[in-house]
MARGU-624874 format. One line per field, with one value per residue (C-alpha): z, y, x; residue in three letters; residue number from 1. Coordinates in Angstrom, 1 decimal. Example, Ala and Ser with C-alpha at 12.3 -4.5 7.8 and 13.67 -1.06 7.14 Angstrom:
pz: [7.8_7.1]
py: [-4.5_-1.1]
px: [12.3_13.7]
pakol: [ala_ser]
selum: [1_2]
This chain:
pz: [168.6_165.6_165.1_164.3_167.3_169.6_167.9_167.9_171.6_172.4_170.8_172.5_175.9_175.3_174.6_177.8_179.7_178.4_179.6_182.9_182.6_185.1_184.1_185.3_182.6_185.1_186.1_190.0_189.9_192.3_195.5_196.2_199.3_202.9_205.6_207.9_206.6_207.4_210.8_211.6_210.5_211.8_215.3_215.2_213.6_216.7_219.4_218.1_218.2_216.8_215.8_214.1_212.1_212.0_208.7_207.8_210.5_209.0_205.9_206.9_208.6_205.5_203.5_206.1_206.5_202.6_202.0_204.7_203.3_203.3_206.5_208.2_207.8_206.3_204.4_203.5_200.3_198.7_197.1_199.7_201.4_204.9_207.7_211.9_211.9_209.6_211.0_214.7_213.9_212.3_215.3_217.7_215.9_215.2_219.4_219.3_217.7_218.1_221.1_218.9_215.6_214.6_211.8_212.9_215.9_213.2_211.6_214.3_214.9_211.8_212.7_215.9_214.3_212.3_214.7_216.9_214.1_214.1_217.8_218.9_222.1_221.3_225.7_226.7_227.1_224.2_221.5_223.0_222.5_219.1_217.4_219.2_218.4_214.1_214.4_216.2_217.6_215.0_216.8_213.9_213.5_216.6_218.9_217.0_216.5_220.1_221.5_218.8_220.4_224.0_223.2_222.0_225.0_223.5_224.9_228.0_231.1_231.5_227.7_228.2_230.7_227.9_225.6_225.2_225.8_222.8_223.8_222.5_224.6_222.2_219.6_221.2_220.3_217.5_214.2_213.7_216.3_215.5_212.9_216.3_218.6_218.5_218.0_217.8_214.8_211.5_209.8_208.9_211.7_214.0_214.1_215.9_218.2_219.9_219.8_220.6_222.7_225.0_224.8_226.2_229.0_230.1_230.3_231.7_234.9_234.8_237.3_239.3_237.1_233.5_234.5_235.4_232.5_230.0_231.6_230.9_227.5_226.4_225.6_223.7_221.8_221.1_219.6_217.1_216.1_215.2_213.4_211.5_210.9_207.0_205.2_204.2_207.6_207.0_208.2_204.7_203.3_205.0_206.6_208.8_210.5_210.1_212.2_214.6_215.8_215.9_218.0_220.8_221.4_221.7_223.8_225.7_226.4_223.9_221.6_221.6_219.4_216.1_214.9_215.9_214.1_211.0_211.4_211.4_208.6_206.2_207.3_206.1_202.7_201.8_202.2_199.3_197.7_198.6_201.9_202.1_202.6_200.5_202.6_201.4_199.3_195.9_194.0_191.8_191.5_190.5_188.6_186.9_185.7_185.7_182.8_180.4_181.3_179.9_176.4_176.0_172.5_171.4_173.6_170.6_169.3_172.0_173.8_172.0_173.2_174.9_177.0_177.4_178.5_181.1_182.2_182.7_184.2_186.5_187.4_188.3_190.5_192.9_193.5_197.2_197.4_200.7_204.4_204.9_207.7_208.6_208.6_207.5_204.0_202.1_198.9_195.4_195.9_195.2_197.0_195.6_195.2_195.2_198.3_201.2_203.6_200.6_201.9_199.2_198.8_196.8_194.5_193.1_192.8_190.3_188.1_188.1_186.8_184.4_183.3_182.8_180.9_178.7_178.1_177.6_176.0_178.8_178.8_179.9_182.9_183.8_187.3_188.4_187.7_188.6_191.9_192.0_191.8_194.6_196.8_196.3_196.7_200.4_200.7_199.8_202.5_203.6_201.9_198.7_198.4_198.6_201.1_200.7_203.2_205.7_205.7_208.2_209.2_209.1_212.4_210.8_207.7_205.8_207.0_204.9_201.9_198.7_195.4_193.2_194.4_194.2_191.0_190.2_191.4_189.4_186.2_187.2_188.0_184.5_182.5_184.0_183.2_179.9_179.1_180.9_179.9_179.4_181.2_185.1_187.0_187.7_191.5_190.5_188.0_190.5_193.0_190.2_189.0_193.1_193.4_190.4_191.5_195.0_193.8_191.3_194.0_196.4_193.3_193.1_196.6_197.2_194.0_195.4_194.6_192.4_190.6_192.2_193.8_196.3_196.5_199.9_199.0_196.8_197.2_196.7_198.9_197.5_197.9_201.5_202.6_200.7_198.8_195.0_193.9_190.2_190.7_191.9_189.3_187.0_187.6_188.6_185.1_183.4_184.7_183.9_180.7_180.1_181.7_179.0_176.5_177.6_176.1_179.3_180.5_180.5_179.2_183.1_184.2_181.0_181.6_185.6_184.5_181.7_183.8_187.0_183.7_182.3_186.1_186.7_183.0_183.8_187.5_185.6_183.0_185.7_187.6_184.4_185.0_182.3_180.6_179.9_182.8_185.7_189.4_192.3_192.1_191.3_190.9_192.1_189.7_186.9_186.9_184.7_186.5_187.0_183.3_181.8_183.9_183.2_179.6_180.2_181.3_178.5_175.5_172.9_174.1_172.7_174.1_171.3_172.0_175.7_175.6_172.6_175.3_177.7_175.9_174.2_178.2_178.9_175.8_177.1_180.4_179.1_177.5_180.0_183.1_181.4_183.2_186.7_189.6_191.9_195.2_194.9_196.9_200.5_202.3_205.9_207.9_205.0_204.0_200.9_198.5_194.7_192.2_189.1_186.8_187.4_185.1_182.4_182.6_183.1_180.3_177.6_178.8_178.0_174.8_173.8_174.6_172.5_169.6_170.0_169.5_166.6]
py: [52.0_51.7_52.6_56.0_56.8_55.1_57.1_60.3_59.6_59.4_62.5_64.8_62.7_63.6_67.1_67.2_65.9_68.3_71.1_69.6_69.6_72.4_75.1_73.0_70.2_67.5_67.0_67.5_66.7_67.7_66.0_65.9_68.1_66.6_67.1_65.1_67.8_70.4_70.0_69.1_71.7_73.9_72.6_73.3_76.5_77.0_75.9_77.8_81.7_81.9_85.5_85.7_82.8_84.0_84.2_80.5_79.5_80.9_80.0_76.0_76.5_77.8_75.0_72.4_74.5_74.8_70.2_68.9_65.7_65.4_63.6_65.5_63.9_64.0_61.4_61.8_63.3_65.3_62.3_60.0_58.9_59.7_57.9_57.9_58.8_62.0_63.4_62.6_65.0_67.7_67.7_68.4_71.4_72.5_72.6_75.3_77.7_76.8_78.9_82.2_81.6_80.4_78.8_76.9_75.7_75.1_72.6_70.8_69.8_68.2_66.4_65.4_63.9_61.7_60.5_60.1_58.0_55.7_55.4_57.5_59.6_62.7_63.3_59.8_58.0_55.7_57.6_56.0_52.7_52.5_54.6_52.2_48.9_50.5_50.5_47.5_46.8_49.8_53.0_54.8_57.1_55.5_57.5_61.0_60.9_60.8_63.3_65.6_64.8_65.4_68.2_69.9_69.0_65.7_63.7_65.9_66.4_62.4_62.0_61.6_58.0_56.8_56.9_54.5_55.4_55.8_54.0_57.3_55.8_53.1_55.6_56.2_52.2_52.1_51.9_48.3_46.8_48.9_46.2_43.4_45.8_45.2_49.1_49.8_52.6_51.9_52.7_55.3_57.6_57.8_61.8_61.0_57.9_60.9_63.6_62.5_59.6_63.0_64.9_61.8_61.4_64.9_64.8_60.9_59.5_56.3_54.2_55.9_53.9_54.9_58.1_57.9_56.0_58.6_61.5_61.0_60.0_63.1_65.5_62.9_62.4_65.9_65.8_63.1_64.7_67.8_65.2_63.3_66.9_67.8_71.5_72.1_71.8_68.8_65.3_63.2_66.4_65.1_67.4_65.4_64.1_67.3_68.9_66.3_66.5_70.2_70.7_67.7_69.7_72.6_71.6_69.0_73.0_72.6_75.5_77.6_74.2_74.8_71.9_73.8_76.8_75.5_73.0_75.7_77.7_74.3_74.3_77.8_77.3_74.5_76.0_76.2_79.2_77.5_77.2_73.2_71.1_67.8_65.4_65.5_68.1_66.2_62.8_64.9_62.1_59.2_60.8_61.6_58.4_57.4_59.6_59.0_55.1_55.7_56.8_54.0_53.5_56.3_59.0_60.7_61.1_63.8_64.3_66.1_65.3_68.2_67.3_63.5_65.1_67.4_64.9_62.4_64.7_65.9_62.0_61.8_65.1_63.3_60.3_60.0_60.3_60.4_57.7_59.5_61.1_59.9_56.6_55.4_54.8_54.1_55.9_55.3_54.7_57.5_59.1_59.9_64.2_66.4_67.9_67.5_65.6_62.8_59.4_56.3_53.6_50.4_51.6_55.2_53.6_51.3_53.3_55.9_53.2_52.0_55.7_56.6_53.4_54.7_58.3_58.3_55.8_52.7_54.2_57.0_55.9_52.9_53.9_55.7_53.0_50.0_52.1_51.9_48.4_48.2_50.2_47.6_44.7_45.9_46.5_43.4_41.0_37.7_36.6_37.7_40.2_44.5_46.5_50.1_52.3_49.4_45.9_43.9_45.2_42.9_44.0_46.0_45.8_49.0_47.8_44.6_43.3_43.3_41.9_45.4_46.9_43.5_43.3_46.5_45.7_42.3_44.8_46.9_44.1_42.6_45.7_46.5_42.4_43.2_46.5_45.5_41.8_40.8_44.2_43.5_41.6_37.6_38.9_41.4_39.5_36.6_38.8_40.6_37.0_35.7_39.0_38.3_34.6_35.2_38.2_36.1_33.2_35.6_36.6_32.8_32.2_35.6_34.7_34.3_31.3_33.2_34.2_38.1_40.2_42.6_46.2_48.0_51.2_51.5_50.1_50.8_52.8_50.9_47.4_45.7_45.2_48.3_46.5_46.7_43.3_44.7_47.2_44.9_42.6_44.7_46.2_42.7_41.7_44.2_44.1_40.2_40.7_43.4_40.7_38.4_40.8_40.8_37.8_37.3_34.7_31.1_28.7_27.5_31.4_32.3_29.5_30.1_33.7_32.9_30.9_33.6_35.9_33.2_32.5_36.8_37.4_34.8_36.9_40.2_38.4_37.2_40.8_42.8_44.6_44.1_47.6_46.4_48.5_47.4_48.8_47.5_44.4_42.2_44.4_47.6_50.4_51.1_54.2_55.4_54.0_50.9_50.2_51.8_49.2_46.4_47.1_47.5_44.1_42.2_44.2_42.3_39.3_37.3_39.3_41.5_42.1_42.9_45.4_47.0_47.0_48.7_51.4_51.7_52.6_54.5_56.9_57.1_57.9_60.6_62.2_62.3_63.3_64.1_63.2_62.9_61.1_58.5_57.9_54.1_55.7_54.9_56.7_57.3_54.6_54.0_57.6_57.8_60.2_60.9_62.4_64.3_62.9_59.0_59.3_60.4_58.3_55.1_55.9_57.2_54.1_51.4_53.4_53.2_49.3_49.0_50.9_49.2_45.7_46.7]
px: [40.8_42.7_46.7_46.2_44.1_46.6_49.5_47.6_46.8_50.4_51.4_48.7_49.7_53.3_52.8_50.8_53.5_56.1_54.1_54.6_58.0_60.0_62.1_64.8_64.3_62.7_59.1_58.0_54.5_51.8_50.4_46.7_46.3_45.9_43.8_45.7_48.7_46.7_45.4_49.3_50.8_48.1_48.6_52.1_51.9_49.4_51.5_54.7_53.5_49.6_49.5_52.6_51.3_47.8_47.4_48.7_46.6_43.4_44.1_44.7_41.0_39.6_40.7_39.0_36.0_36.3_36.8_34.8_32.8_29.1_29.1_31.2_34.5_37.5_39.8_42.8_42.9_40.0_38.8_39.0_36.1_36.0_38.3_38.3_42.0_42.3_38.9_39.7_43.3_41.3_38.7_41.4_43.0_40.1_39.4_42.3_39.9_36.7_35.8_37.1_35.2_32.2_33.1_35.4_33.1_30.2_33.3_33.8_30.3_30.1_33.0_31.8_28.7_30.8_32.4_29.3_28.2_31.4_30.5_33.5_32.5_35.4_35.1_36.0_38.9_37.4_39.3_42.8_41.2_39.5_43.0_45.3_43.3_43.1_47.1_47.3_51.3_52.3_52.8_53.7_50.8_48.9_50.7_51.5_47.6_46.6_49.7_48.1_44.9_45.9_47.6_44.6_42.6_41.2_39.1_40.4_42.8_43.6_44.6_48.1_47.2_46.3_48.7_51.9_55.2_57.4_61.1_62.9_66.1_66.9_67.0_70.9_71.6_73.8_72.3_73.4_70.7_68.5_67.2_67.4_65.1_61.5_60.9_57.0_57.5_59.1_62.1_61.5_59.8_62.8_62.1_58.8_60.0_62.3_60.0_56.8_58.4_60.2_56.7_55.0_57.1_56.9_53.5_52.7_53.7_55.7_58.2_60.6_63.5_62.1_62.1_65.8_67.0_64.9_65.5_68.7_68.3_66.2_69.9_71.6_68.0_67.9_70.9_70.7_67.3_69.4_71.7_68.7_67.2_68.0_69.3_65.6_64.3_61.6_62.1_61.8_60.3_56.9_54.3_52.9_56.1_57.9_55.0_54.5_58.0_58.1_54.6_56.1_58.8_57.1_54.7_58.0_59.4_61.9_60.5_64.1_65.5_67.0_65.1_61.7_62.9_63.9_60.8_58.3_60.1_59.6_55.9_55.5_57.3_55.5_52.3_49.5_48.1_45.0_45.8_46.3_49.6_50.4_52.1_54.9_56.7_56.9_58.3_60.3_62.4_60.4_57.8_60.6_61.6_58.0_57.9_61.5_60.2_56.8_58.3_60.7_61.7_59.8_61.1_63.3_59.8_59.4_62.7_65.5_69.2_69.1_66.8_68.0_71.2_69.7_67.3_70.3_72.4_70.0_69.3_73.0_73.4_70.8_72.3_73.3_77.3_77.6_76.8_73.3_72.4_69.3_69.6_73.2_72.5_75.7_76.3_74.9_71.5_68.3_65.4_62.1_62.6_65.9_65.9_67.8_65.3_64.9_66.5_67.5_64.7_64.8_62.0_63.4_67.5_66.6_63.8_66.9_69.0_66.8_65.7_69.6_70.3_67.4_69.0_72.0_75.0_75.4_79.4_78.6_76.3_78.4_80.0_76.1_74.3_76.9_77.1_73.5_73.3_75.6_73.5_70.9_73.0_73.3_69.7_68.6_67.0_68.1_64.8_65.5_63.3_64.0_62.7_62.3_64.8_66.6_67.8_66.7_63.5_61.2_58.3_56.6_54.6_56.3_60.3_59.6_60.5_57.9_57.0_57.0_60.2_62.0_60.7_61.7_65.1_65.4_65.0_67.7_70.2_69.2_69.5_73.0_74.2_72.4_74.5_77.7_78.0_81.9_82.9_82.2_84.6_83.9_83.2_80.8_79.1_78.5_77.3_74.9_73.6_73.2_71.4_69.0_67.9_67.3_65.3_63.5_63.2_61.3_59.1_58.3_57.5_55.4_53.6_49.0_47.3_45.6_48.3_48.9_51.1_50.8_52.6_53.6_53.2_50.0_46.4_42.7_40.5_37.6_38.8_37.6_41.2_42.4_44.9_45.9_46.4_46.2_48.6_51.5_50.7_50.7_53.9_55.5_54.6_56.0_59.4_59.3_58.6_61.0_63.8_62.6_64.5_68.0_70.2_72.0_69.4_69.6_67.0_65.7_65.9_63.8_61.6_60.8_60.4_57.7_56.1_55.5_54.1_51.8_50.2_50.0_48.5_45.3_45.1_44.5_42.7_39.9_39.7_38.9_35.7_32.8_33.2_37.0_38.8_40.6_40.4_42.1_40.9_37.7_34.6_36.0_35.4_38.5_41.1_43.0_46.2_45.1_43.9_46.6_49.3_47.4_47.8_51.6_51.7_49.6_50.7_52.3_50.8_47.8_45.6_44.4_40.5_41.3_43.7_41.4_38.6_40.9_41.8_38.2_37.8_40.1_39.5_35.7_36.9_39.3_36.6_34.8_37.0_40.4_43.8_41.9_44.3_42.8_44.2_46.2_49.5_50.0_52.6_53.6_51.7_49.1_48.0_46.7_47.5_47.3_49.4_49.0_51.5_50.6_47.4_49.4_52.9_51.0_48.6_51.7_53.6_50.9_50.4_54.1_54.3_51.0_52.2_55.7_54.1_51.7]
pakol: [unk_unk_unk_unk_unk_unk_unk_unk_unk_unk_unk_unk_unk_unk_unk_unk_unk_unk_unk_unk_unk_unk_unk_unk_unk_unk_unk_unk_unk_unk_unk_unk_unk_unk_unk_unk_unk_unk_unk_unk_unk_unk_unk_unk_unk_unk_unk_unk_unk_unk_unk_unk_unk_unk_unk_unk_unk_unk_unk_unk_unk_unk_unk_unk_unk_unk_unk_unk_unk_unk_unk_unk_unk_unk_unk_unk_unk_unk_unk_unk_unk_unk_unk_unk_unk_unk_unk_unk_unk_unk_unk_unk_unk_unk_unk_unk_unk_unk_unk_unk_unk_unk_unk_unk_unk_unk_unk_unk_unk_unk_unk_unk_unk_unk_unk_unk_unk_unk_unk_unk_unk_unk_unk_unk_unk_unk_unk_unk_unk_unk_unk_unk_unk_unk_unk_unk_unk_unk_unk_unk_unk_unk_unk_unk_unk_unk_unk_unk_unk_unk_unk_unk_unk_unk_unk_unk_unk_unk_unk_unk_unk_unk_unk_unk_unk_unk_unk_unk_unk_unk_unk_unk_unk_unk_unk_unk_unk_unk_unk_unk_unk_unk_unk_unk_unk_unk_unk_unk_unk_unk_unk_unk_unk_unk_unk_unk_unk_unk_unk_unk_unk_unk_unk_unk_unk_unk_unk_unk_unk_unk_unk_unk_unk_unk_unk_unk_unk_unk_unk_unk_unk_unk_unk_unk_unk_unk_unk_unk_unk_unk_unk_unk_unk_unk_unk_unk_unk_unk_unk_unk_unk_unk_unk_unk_unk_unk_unk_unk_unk_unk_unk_unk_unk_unk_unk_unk_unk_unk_unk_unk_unk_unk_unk_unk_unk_unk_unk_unk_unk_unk_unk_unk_unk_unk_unk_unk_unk_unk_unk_unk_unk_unk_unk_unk_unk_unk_unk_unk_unk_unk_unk_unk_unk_unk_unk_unk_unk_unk_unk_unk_unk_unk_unk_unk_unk_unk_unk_unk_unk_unk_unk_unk_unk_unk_unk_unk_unk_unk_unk_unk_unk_unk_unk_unk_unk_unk_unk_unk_unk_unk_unk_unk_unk_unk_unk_unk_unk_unk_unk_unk_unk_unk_unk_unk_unk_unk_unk_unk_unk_unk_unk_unk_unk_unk_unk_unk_unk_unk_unk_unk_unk_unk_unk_unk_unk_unk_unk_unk_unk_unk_unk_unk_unk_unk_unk_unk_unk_unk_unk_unk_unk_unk_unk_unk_unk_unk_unk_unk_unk_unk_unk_unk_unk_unk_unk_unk_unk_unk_unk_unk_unk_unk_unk_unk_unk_unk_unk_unk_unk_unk_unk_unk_unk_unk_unk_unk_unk_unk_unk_unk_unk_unk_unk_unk_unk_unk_unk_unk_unk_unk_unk_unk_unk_unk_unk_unk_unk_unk_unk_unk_unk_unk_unk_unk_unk_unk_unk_unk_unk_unk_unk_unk_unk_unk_unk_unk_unk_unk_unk_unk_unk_unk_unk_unk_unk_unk_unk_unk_unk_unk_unk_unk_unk_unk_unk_unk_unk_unk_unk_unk_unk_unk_unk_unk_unk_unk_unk_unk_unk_unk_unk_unk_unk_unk_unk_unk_unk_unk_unk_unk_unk_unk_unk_unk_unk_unk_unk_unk_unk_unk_unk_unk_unk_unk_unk_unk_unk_unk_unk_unk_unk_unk_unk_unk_unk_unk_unk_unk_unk_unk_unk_unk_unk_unk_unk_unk_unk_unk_unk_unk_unk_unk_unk_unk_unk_unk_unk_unk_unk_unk_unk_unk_unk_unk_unk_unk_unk_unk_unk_unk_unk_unk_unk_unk_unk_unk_unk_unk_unk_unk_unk_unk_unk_unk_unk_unk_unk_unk_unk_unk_unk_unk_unk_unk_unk_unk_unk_unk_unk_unk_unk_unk_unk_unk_unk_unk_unk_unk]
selum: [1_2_3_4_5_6_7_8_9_10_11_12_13_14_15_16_17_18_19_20_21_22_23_24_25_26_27_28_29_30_31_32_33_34_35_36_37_38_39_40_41_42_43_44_45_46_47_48_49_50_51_52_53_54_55_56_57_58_59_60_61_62_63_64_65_66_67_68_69_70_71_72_73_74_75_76_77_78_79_80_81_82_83_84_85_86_87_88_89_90_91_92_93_94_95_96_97_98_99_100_101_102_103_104_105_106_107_108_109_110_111_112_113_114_115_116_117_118_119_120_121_122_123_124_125_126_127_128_129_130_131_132_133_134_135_136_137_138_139_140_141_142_143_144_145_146_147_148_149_150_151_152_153_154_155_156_157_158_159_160_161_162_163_164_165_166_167_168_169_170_171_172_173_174_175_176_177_178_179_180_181_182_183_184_185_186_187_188_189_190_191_192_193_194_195_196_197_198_199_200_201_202_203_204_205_206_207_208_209_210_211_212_213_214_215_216_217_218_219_220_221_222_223_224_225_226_227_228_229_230_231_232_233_234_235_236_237_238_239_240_241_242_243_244_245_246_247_248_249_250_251_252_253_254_255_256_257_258_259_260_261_262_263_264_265_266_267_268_269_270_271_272_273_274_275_276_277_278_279_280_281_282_283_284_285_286_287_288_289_290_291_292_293_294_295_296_297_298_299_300_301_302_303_304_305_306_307_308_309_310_311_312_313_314_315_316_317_318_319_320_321_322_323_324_325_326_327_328_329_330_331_332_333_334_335_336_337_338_339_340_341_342_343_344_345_346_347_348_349_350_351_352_353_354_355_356_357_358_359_360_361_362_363_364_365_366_367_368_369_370_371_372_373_374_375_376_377_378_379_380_381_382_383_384_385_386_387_388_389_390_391_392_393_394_395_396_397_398_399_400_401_402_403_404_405_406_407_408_409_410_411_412_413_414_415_416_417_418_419_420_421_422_423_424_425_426_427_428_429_430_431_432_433_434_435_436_437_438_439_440_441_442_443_444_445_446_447_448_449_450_451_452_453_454_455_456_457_458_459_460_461_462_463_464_465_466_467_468_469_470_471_472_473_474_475_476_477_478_479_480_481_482_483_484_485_486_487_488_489_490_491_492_493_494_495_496_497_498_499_500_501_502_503_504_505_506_507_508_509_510_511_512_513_514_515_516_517_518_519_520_521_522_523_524_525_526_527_528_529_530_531_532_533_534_535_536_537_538_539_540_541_542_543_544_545_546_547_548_549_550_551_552_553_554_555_556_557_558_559_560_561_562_563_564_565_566_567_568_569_570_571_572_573_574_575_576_577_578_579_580_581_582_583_584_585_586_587_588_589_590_591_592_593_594_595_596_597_598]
């Protein structure tokens, strides 16, 4: 592709992107529909009042009936191949009405073959066993998945043996030891340690003393739920969690709660036309920034200051001012959407700080984004490295630090030394610098033989241990290079950083496929994503003739299947999802670093 067909490409992309953009001035994006979100919210809706929500009921049933794979299961998108998890949770809220209509019952039989064929017998106690050994010592989902699954009368009457008691008590700790506790669900499903955790116990024996010690505990859980609960009614404006929580308390007797209430009303609003959920309401927030970063030095090519300004200023309103509710946060950092149930992460704060820095004058973004980097200052880990919601937590895979948002983070503390260099204090300035090396240190040590990275929260479906080497690469080495611009760097710090780059580059070099895209990893078939962010990371470089054969592919693939999302995002306990806006923002950015270097 020559010049003018990369320029011409990133005007039609832009235009395309405007149109997404809301009547408020930002962009919200869509989530692919979820089964899993479905059959959740459909068992709640059930076990709340099923005639007066009869007709969100039917509707979820249509849509399963209506996205059922070939072979009778469901993964957890449309697009995803089937999985044990999602199609075991649709089986048993499908047992709610399978008895009354046919079609429903006609469902279930399909899914029951499936699962026949994974050798899982849906009437013996062997459903416990295979969930629990998937999930291993995470009871995340685990546990949710079989409470759902008892609750619906699967595998039967004994379900509830079976299933491991949640410690809901040691949700009462104070937060502080909460990081010291070996607590079997991660950070960020406290909601569903004290729900499902009380639900369980009401419905499983246990010792004469744990039922002292939690019966005791169950008021003073309740009430912290109502604390942890936010104005919109859904825990971390998820579907899945929201509706987990509210069916265990329903079914715990707890159904008169003001959590249940304004539970079910977030399950109704969030509802689909189509009848579908997404599993969580939307990334308003980092798609977002996904897309001002995509245009770069170009965006006054398509933005006009008006809309830098309302952008920027909508950026600001959603930075957290205040100790968070749900779990302690301090103030200054930012969640992935703007509503209420969002919480700060380590991957959203600092593409708001770099998006700002890119929107407006760095005077008048100073005290956001320096209180930004502060955030992240206390979130970073005694290994270097940024996690995404707590210090500290470390036991389970998605409490622990990784290589793309400490990446991520090592741009943002660079920009602001970059921006603000001669205005911080000496303090500050240390701690900025201290914060840069360590992050750059765990870059170095968390660096594969091979030269990759991995991400936490995105991987392949196709690949064998479904991650997405190419993806954290890819981004790792694009925020290196970036840092390789500012003239605050030393000669050793530029050095150590060009080195890490030089070892990624010959990674995604090796993992190319033969028709010039890249997938997940070695052999696994491209996507748009995917290509376009390996692009990111090795324009401008001396690789010419493979970055012409990427985007030779990904023009092909446009014309052939347009702006179509694939599923690389992992959320809540590994479900995958896909979003409409990454196909785009990945493909304008790679376009814009191409064109920037040509």
């Amino acid at each position: 592709m020559t010049k003018q067909d990369l320029q011409s490409r990133f005007h039609e992309l832009s235009k395309l992107l405007l149109d997404e953009m809301n009547p408020q001035g930002f962009w919200t994006g869509e989530l692919s529909s979820s089964a899993l979100g479905v059959a959740v919210a459909v068992a709640a809706l059930h076990f709340h009042d099923p005639k007066a929500h009869q007709a969100e009921i039917q509707k979820g049933l249509r849509w399963l009936q209506s996205n059922v794979n070939i072979d009778g299961s469901f993964g957890d998108t449309p697009e995803s191949p089937g999985n044990v998890s999602t199609s075991l949770l649709v089986y048993a809220a499908t047992n709610l009405y399978a008895q009354k209509d046919q079609s429903t019952a006609r469902l279930q039989t399909k899914i029951a073959a499936y699962l026949a064929s994974q050798n899982i017998d849906v009437h013996s106690a062997q459903v416990a066993k295979i969930i629990l050994n998937h999930y291993q010592k995470d009871y995340t989902f685990s546990v949710p998945i079989l409470t759902l699954c008892g609750l619906c009368g699967v595998p039967g009457g004994e379900a509830f043996r079976h299933i491991p008691q949640l410690p809901f008590e040691l949700a009462l700790l104070p937060r502080k030891f909460y990081r010291m506790l070996n607590l079997s669900v991660v950070s960020y499903a406290i909601p569903a340690l004290i729900a499902v955790g009380i639900v369980v116990f009401t419905k499983k024996p246990s010792s004469a003393f744990g039922r002292l010690v939690r019966k005791w505990s169950i008021k003073p859980a309740l009430a912290l739920l109502h604390k942890l609960m936010p104005a919109s009614g859904g825990f971390l404006e998820a579907i899945p969690l929201t509706a987990f929580v509210v069916l265990s308390l329903i079914e715990a007797s707890y159904r008169e709660l003001k959590v249940v209430e304004q539970g079910i009303r977030f399950l109704k609003k969030t509802q689909r036309a189509d009848g579908s959920w997404p599993i969580d309401i939307n990334l308003s927030t980092w798609v977002t920034t996904l897309a001002v970063k995509a245009f770069r030095t170009k965006k006054d090519e398509v933005l006009t200051p008006e809309m830098q300004t309302r952008l920027a200023e909508h950026l600001k309103k959603t930075q957290n001012r205040t100790i968070h509710p749900f779990n302690g946060s301090q103030r200054g950092g930012w969640g992935w959407t703007n509503h209420s149930g969002s919480v700060p992460d380590g991957d959203d704060t600092p593409g708001v700080i770099l998006a700002l820095l890119l929107l407006q004058p760095k005077e008048e973004v100073k005290d956001v984004v320096l209180a930004g980097c502060d955030w992240l200052l206390k979130l970073q880990n005694s290994d270097g490295g940024v996690p995404t919601f707590s210090k500290g937590w470390g036991k389970l895979p998605f409490d622990q630090s990784c290589a793309d948002l400490t990446g991520h983070s090592l741009l943002a503390f660079s920009a602001c030394l970059n921006a603000y260099d001669g205005e911080l204090s000496l303090n500050v300035l240390k701690q900025y610098r201290k914060a840069f090396l360590r992050m750059l240190s765990y870059l170095q040590k968390y660096q594969r033989q091979d030269g990759s990275w991995l991400p936490l929260w995105f991987g392949n479906q196709h690949a064998v241990d479904h991650t997405n080497p190419v993806y954290g690469t890819a981004k790792v080495l694009t925020y290196l290079n970036d840092v390789l611009s500012h003239g605050w760097l030393d000669l050793l710090i530029r050095e150590n950083v060009k080195d890490l780059i030089q070892f990624g580059e010959q990674f995604l070099l090796n993992v190319q496929n033969d028709d010039g895209s890249w997938g997940g990893g070695k052999a696994i078939s491209g996507t748009t994503e995917e290509t376009a962010l390996a692009i990111s990371a090795l324009a401008g470089k001396a690789y010419d003739e493979v970055c012409l054969s990427a985007f030779s592919w990904l023009d092909r693939n446009y014309q052939q299947n347009g702006l179509k999302a694939s599923p690389i995002g992992l959320y809540f306990a590994s479900l995958w999802y896909d979003e409409k806006l990454y196909p785009i923002t990945s493909y304008l950015e790679a376009l814009t670093r191409e064109l920037e270097c040509s």
